[in-house]
mmCIF file as Biopython writes it, N, C-alpha, C and O atoms, coordinates in Angstrom:
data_model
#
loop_
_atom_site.group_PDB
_atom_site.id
_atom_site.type_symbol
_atom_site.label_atom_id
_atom_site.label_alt_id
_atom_site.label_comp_id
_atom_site.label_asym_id
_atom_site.label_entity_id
_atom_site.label_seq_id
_atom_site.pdbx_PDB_ins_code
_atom_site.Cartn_x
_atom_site.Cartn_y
_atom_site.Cartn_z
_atom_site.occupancy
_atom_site.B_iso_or_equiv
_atom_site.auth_seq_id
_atom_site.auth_asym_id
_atom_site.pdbx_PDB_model_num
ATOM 1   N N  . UNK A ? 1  ? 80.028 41.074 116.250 1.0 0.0 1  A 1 
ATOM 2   C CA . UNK A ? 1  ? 78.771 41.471 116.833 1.0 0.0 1  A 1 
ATOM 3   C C  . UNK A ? 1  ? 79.065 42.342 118.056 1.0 0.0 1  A 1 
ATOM 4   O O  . UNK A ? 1  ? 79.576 41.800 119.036 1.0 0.0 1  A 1 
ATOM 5   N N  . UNK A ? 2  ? 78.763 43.739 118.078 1.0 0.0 2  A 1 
ATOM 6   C CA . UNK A ? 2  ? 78.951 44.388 119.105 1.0 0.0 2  A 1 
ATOM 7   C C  . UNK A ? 2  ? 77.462 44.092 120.575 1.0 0.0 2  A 1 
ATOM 8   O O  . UNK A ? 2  ? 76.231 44.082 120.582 1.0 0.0 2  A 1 
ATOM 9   N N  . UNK A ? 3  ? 78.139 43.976 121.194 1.0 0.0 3  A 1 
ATOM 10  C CA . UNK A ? 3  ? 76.847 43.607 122.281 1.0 0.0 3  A 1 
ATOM 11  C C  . UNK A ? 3  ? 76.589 45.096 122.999 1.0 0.0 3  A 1 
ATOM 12  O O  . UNK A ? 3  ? 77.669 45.680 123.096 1.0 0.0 3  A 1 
ATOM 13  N N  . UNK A ? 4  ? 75.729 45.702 123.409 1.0 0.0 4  A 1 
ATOM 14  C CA . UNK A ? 4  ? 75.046 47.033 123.939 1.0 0.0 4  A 1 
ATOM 15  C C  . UNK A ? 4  ? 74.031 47.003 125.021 1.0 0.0 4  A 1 
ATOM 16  O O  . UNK A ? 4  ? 73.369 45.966 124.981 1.0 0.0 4  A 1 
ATOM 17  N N  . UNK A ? 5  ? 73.741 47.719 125.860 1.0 0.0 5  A 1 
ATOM 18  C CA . UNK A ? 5  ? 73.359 47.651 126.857 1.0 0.0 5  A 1 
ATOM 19  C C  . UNK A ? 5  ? 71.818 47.076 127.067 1.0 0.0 5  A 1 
ATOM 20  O O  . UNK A ? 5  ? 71.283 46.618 128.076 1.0 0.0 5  A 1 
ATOM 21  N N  . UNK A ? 6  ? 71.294 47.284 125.672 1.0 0.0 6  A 1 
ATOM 22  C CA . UNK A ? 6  ? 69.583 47.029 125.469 1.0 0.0 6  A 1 
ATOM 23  C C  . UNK A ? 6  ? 69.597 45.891 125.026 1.0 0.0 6  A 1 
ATOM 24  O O  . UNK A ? 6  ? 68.524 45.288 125.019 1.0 0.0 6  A 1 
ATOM 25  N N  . UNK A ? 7  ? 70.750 45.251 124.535 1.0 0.0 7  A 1 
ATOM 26  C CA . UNK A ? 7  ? 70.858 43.443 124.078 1.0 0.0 7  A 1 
ATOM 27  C C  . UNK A ? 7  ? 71.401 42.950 125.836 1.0 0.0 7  A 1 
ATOM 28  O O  . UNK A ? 7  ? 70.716 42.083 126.380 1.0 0.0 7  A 1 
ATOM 29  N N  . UNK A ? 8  ? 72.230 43.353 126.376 1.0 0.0 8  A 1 
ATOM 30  C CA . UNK A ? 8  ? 72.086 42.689 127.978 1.0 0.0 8  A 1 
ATOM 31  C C  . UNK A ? 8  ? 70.919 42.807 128.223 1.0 0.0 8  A 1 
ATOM 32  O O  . UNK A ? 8  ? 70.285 41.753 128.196 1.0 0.0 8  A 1 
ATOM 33  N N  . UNK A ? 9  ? 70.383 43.696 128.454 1.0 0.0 9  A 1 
ATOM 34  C CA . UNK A ? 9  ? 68.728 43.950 129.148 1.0 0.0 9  A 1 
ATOM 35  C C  . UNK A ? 9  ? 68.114 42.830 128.525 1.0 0.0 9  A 1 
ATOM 36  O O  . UNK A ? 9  ? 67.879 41.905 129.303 1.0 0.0 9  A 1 
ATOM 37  N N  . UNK A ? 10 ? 67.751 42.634 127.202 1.0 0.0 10 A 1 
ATOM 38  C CA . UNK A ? 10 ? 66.441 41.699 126.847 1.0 0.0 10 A 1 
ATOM 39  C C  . UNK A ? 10 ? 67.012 40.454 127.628 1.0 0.0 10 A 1 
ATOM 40  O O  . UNK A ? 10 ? 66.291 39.905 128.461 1.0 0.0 10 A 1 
ATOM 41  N N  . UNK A ? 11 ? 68.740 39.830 127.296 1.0 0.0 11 A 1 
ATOM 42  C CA . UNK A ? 11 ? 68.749 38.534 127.585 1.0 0.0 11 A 1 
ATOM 43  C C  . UNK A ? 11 ? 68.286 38.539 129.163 1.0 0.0 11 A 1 
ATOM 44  O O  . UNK A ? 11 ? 67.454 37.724 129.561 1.0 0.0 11 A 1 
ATOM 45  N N  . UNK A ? 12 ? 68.770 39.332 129.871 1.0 0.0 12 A 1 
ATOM 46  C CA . UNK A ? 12 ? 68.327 38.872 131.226 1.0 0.0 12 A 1 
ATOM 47  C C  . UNK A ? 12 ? 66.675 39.032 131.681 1.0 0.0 12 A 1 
ATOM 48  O O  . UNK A ? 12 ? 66.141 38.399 132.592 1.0 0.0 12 A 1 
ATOM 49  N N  . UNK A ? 13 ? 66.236 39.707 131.095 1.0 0.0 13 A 1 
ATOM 50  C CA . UNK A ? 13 ? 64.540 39.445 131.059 1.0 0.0 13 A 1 
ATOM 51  C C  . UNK A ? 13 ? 64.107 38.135 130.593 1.0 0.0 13 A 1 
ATOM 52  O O  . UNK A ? 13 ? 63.331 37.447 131.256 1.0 0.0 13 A 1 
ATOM 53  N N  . UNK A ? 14 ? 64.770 37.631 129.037 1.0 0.0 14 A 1 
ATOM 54  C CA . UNK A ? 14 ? 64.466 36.479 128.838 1.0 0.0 14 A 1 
ATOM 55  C C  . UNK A ? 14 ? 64.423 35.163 129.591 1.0 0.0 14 A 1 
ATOM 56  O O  . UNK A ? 14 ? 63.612 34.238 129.566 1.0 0.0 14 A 1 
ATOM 57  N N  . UNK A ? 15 ? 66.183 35.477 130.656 1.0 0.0 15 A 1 
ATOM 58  C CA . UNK A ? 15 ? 66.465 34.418 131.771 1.0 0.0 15 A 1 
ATOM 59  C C  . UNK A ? 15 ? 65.443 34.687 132.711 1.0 0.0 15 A 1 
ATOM 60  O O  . UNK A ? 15 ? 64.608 33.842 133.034 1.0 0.0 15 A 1 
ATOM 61  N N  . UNK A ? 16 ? 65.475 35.628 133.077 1.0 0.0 16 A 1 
ATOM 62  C CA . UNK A ? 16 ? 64.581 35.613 134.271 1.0 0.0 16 A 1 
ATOM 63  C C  . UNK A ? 16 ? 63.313 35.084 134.120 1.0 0.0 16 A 1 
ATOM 64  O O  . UNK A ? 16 ? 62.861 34.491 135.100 1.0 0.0 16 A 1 
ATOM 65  N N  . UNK A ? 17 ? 62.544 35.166 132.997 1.0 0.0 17 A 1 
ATOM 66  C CA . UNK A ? 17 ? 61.083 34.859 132.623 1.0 0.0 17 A 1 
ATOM 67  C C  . UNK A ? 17 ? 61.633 33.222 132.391 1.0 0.0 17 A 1 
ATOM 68  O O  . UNK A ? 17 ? 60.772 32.528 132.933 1.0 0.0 17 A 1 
ATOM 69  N N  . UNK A ? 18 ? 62.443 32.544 131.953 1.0 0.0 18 A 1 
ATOM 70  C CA . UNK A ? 18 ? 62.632 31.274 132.008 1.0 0.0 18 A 1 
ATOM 71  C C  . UNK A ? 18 ? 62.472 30.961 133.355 1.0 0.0 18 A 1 
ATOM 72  O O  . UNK A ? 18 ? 61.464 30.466 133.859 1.0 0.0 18 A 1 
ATOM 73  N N  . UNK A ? 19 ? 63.426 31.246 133.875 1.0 0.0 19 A 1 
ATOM 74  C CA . UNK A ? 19 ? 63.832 30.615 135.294 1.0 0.0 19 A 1 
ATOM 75  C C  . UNK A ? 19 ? 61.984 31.212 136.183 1.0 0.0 19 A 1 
ATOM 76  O O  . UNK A ? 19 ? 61.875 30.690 137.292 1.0 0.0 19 A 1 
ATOM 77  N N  . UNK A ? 20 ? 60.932 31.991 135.858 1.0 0.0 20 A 1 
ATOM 78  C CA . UNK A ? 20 ? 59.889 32.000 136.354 1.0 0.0 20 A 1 
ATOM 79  C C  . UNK A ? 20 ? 60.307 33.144 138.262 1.0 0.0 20 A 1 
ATOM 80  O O  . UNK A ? 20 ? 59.682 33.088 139.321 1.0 0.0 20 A 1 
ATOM 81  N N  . UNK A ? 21 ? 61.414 33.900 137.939 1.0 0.0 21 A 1 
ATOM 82  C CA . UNK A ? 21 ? 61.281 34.924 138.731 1.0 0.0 21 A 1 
ATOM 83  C C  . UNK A ? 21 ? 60.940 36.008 138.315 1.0 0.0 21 A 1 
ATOM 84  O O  . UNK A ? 21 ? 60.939 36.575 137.223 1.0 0.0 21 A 1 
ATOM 85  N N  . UNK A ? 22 ? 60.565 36.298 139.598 1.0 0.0 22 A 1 
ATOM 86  C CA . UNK A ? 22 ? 60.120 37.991 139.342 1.0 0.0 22 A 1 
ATOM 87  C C  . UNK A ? 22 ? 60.436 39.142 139.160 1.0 0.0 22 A 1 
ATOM 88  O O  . UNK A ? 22 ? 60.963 39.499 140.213 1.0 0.0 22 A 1 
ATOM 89  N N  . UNK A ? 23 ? 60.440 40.240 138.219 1.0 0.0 23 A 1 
ATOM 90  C CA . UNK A ? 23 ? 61.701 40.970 137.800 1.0 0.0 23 A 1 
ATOM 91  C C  . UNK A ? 23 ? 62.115 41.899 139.233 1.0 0.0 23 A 1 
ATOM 92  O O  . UNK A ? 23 ? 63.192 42.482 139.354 1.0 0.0 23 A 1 
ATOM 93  N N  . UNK A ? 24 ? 60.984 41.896 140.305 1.0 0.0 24 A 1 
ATOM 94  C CA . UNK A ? 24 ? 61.052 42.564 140.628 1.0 0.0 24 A 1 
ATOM 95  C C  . UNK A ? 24 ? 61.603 42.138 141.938 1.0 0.0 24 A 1 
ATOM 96  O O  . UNK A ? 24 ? 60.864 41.341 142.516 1.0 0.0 24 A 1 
ATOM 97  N N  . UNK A ? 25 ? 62.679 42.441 142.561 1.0 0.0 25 A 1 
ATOM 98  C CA . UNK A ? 25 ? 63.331 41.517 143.331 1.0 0.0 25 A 1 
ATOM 99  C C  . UNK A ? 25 ? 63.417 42.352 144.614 1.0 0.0 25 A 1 
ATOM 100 O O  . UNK A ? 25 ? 64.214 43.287 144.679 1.0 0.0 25 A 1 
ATOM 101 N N  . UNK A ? 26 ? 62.415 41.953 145.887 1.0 0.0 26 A 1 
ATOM 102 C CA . UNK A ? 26 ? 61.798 42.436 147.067 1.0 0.0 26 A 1 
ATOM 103 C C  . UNK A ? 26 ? 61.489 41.222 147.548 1.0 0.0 26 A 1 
ATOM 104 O O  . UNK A ? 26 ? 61.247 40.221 146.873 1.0 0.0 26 A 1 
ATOM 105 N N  . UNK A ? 27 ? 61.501 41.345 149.147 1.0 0.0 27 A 1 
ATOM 106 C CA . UNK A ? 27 ? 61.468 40.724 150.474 1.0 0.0 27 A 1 
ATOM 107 C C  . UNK A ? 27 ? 62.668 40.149 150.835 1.0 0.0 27 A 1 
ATOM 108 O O  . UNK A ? 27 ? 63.666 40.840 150.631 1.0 0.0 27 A 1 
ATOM 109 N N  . UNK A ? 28 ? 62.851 38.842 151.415 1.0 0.0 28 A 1 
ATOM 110 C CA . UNK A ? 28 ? 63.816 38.368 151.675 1.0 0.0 28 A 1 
ATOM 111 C C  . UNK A ? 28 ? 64.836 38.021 151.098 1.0 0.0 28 A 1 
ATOM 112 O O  . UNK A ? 28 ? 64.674 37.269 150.137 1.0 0.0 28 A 1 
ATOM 113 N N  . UNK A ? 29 ? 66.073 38.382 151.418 1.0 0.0 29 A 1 
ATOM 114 C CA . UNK A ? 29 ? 67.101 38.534 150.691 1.0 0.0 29 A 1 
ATOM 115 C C  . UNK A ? 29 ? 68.324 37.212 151.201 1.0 0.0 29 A 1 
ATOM 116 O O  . UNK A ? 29 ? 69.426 37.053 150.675 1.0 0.0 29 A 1 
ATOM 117 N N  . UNK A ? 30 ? 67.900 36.603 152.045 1.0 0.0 30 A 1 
ATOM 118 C CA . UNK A ? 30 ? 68.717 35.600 152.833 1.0 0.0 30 A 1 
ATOM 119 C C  . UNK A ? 30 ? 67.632 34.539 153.717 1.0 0.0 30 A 1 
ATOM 120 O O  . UNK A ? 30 ? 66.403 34.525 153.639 1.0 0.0 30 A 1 
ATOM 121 N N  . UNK A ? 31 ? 68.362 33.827 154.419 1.0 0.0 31 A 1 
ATOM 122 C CA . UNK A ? 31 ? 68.023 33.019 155.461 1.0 0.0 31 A 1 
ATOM 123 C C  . UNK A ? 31 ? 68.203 33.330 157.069 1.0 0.0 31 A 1 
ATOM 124 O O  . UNK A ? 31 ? 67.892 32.665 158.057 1.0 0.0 31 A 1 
ATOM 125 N N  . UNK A ? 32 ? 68.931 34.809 156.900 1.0 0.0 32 A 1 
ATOM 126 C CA . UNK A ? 32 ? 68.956 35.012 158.286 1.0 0.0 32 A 1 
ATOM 127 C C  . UNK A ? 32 ? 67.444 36.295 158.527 1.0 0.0 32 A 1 
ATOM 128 O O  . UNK A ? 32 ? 66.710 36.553 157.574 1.0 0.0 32 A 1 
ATOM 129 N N  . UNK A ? 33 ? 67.262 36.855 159.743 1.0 0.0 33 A 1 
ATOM 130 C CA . UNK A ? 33 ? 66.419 37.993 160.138 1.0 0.0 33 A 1 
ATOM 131 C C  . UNK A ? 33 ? 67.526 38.929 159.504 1.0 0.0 33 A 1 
ATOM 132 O O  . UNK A ? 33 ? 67.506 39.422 158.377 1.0 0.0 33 A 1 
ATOM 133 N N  . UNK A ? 34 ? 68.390 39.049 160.372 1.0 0.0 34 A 1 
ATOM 134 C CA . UNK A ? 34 ? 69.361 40.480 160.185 1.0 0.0 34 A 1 
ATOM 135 C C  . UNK A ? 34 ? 70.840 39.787 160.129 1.0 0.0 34 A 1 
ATOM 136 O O  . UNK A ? 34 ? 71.335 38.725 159.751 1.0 0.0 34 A 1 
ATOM 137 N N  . UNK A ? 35 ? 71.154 40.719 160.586 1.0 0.0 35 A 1 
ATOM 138 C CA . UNK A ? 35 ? 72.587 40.374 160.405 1.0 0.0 35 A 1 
ATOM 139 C C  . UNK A ? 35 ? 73.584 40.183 161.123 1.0 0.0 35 A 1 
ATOM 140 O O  . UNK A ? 35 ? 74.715 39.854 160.766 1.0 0.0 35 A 1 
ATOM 141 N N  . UNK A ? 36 ? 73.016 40.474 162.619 1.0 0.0 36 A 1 
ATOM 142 C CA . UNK A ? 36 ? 73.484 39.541 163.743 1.0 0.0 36 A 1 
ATOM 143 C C  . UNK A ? 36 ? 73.596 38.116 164.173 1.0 0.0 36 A 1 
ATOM 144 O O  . UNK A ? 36 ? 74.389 37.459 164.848 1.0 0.0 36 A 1 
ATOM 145 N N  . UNK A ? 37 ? 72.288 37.855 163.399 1.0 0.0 37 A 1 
ATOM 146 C CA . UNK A ? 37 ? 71.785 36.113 163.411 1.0 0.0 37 A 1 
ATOM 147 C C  . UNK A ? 37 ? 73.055 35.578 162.243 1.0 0.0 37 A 1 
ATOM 148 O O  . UNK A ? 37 ? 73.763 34.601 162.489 1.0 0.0 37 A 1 
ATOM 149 N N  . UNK A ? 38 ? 73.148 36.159 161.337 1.0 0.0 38 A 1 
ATOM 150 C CA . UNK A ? 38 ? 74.191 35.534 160.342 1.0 0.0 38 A 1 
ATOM 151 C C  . UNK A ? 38 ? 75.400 35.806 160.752 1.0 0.0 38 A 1 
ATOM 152 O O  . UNK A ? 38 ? 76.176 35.046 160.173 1.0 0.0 38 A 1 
ATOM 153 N N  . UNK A ? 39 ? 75.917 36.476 161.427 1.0 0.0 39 A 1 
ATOM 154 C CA . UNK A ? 39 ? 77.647 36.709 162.038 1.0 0.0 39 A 1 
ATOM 155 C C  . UNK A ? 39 ? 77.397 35.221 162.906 1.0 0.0 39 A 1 
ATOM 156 O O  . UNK A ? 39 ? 77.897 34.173 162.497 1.0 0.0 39 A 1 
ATOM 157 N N  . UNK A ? 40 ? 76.431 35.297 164.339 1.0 0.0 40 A 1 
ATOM 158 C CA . UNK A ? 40 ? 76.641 34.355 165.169 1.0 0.0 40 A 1 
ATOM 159 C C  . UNK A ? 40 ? 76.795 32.776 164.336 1.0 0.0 40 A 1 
ATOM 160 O O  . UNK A ? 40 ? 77.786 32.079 164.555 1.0 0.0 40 A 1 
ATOM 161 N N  . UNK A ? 41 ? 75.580 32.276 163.271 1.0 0.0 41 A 1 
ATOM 162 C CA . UNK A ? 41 ? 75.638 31.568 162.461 1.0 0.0 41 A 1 
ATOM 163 C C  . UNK A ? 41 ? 77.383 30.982 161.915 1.0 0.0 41 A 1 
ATOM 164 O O  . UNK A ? 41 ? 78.043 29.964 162.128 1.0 0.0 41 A 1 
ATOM 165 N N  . UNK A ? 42 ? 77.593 32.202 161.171 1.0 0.0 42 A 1 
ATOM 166 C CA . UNK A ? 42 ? 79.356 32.127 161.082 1.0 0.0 42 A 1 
ATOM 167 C C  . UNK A ? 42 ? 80.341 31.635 161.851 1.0 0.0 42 A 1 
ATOM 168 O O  . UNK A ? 42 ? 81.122 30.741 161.526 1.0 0.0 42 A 1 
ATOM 169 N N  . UNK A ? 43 ? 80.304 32.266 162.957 1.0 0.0 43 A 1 
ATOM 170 C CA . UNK A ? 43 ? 80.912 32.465 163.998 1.0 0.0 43 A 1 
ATOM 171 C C  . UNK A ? 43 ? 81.053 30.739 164.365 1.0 0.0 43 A 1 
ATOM 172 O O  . UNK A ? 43 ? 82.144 30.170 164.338 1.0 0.0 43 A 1 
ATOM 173 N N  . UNK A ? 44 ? 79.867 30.100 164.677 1.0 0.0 44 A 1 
ATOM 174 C CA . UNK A ? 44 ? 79.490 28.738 164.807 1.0 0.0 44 A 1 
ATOM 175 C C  . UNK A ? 44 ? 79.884 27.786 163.935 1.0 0.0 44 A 1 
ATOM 176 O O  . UNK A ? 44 ? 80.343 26.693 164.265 1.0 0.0 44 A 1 
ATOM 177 N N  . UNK A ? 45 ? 79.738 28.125 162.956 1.0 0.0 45 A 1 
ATOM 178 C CA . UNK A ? 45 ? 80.262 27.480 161.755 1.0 0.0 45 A 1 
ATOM 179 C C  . UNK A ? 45 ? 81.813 27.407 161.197 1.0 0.0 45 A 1 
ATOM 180 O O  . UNK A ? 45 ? 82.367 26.527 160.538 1.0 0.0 45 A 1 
ATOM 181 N N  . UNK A ? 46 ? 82.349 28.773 161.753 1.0 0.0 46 A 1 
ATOM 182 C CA . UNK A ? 46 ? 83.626 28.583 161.543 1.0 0.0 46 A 1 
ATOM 183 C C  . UNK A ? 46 ? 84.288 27.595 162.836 1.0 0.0 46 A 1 
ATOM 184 O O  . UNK A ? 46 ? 85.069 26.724 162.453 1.0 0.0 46 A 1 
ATOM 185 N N  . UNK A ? 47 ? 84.103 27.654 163.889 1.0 0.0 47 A 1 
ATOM 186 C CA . UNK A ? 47 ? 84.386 26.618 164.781 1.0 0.0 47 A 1 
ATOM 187 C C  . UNK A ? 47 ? 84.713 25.145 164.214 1.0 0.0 47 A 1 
ATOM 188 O O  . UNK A ? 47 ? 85.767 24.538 164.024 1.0 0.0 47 A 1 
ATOM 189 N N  . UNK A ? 48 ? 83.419 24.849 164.036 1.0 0.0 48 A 1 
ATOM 190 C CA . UNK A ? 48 ? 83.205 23.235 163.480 1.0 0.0 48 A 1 
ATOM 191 C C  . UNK A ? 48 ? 84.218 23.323 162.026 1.0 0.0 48 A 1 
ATOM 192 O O  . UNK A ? 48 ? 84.533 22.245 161.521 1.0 0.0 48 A 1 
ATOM 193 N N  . UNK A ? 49 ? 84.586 24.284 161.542 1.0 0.0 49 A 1 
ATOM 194 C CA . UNK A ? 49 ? 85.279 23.843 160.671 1.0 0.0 49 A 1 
ATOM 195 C C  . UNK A ? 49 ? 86.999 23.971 160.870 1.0 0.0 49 A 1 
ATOM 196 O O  . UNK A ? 49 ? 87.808 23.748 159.970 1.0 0.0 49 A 1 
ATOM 197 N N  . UNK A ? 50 ? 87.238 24.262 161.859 1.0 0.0 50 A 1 
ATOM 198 C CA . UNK A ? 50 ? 88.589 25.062 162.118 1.0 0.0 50 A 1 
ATOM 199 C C  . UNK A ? 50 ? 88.565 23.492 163.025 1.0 0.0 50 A 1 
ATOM 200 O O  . UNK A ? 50 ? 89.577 23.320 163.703 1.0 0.0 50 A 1 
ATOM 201 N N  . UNK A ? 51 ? 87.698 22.564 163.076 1.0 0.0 51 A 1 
ATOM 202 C CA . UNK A ? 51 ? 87.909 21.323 163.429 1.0 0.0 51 A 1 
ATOM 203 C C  . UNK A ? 51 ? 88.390 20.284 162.448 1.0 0.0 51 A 1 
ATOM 204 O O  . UNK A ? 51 ? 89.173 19.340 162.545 1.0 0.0 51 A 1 
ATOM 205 N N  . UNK A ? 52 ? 87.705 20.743 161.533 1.0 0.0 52 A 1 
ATOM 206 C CA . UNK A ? 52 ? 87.706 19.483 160.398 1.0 0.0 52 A 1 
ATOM 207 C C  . UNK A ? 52 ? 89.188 19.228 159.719 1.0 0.0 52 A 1 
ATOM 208 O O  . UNK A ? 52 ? 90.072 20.080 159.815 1.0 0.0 52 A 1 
ATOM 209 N N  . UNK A ? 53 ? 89.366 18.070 159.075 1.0 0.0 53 A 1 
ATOM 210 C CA . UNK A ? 53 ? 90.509 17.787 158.924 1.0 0.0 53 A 1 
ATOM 211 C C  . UNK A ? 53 ? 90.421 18.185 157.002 1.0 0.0 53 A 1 
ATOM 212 O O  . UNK A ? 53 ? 89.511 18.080 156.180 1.0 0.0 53 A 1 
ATOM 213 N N  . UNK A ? 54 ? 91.862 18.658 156.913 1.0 0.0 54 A 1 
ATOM 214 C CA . UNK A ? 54 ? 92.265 19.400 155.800 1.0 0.0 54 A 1 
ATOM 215 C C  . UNK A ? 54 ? 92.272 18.325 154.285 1.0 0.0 54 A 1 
ATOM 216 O O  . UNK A ? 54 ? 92.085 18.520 153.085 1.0 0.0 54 A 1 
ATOM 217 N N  . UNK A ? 55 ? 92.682 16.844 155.370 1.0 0.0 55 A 1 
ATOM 218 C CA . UNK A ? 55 ? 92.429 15.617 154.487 1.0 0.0 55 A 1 
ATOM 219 C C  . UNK A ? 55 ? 91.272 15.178 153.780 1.0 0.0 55 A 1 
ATOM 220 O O  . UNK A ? 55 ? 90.170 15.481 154.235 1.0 0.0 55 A 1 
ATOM 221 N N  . UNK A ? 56 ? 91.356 14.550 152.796 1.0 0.0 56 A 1 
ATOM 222 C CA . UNK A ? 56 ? 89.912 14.102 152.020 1.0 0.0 56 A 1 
ATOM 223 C C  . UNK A ? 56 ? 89.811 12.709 151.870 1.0 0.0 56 A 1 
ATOM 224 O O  . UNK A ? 56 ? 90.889 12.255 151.487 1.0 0.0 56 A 1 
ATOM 225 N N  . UNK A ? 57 ? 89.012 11.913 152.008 1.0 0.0 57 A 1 
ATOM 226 C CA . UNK A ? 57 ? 88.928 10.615 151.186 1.0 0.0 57 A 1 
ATOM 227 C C  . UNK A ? 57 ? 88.299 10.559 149.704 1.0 0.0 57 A 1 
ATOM 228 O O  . UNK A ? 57 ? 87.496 11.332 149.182 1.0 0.0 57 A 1 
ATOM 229 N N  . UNK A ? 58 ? 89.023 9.200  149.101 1.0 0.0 58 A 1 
ATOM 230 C CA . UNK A ? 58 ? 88.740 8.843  148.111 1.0 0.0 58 A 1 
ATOM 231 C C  . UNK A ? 58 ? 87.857 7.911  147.905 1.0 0.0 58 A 1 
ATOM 232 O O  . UNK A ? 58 ? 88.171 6.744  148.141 1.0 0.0 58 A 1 
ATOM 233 N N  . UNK A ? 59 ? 86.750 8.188  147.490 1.0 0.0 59 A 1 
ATOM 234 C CA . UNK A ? 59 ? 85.512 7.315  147.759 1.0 0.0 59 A 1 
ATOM 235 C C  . UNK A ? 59 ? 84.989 6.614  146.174 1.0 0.0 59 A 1 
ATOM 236 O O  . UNK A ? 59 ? 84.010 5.870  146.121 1.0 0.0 59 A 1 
#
């Protein structure tokens, strides 16, 4: 079965109409404003993790 560019197209229309999004994919694209708020975010986050220990428990 050769697959072609108009058989990708339908399946992902099909997913998308499952999953109940919109094809048309506008507004917010994240959780930050811009993209200063998400570096500092990082920035913060890499801290607390450059804490954490490399070890795991077995639970």
């Amino acid at each position: 079965m050769s697959v072609n560019e108009q058989m990708v197209q339908d399946i992902v229309q099909e997913v998308v109409a499952k999953m109940q999004i919109a094809s048309d994919v506008s507004g917010n694209r994240g959780v930050f404003s811009d993209m200063n708020e998400a570096i500092e975010a990082a920035k913060k986050s890499q801290k607390i993790v450059a804490r954490m220990s490399l070890v795991t428990e077995k639970r």
